[in-house]
Every structure is written in structure tokens, then in C-alpha cells.
C-alpha positions as a Markdown table, in Angstrom:
| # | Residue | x | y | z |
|---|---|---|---|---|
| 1 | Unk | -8.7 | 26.7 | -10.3 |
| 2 | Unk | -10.0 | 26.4 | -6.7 |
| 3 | Unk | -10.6 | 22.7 | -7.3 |
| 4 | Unk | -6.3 | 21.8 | -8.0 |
| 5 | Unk | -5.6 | 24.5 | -5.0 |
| 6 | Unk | -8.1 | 22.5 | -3.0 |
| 7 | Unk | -6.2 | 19.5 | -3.8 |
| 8 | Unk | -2.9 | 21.1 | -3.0 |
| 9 | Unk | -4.1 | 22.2 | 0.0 |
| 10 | Unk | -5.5 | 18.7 | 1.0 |
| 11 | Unk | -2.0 | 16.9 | -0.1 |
| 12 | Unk | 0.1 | 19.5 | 1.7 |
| 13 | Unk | -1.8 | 18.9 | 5.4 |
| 14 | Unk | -1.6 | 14.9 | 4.3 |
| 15 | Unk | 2.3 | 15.3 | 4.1 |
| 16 | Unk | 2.0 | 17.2 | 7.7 |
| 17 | Unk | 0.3 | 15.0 | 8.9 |
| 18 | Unk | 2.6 | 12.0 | 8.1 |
| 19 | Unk | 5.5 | 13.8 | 9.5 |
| 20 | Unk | 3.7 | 14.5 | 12.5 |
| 21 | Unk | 2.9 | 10.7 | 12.7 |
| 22 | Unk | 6.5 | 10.2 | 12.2 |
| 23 | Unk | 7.7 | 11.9 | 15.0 |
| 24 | Unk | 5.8 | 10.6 | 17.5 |
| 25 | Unk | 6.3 | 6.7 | 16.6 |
| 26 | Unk | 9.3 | 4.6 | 18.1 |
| 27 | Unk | 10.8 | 1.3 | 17.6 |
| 28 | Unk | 9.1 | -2.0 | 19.8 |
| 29 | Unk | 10.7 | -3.1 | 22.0 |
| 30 | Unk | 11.9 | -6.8 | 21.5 |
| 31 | Unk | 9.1 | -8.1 | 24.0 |
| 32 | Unk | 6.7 | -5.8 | 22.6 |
| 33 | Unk | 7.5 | -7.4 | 19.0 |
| 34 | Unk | 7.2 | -10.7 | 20.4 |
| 35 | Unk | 4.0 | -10.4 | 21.7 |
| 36 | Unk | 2.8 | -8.6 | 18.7 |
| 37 | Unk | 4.0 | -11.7 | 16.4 |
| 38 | Unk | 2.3 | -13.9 | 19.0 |
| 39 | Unk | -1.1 | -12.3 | 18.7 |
| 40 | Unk | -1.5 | -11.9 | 15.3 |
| 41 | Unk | -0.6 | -15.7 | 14.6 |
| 42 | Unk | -2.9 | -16.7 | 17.1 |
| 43 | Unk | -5.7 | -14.6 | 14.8 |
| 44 | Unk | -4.3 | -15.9 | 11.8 |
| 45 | Unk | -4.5 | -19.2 | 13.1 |
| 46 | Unk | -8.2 | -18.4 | 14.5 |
| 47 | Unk | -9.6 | -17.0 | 11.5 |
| 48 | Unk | -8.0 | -20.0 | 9.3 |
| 49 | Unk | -9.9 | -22.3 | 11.4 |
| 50 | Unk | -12.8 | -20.7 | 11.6 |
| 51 | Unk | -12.6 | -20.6 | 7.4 |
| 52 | Unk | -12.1 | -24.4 | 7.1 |
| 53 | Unk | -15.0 | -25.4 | 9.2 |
| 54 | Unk | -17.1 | -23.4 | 7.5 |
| 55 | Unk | -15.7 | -24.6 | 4.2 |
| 56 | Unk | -15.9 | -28.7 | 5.5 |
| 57 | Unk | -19.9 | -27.2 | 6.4 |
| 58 | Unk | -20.5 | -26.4 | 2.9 |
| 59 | Unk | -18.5 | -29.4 | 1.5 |
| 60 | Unk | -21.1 | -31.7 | 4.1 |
| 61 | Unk | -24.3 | -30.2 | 3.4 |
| 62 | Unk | -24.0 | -29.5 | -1.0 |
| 63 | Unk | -22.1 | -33.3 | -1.5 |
């Protein structure tokens, strides 16, 4: 019994919690948007890089 009350408990300060998140957050800005598309395809772009050398590596050294 204390176990599904403990859940309870635990789900009801989740939902709080995601209100409280909710509340504080706001919309980007256009520029801030921008620059947050900008970023994360330069790291996409970095990382997919980084995963074909490594993959031409393997390809060199196991032909």
C-alpha cells in the first residue's frame, strides 16, 4: 500500500514540477533560433565527419 502511494506521491511532484518548468520557459527569439539551428548543424556536421573518417580508417586498415 505504501509502495502505489509512494508512486502517487512521486507522479504528483513530477506533474509539479513540469508545470513549474512550464511557467518559467518562453519562446526564442528569431535570432536566438537562428543561432541555435546554426550550432547544432555545425555539431551534426562535426560529429558526421568525425564518423566517416573513422569509418574510411577501418575500411583502410581491415581491406
Amino acid at each position: 500500500m505504501e509502495e502505489k502511494q509512494n508512486v502517487g506521491t512521486k507522479f504528483k511532484n513530477f506533474c509539479k514540477e513540469c508545470g513549474r518548468v512550464l511557467k518559467i520557459t518562453k519562446k526564442p527569439t528569431s535570432q536566438e533560433f537562428k543561432i541555435t539551428v546554426i550550432v547544432t548543424g555545425i555539431g551534426m556536421l562535426i560529429i558526421g565527419f568525425i564518423g566517416f573518417v573513422i569509418t574510411m580508417i577501418r575500411q583502410l586498415m581491415f581491406q
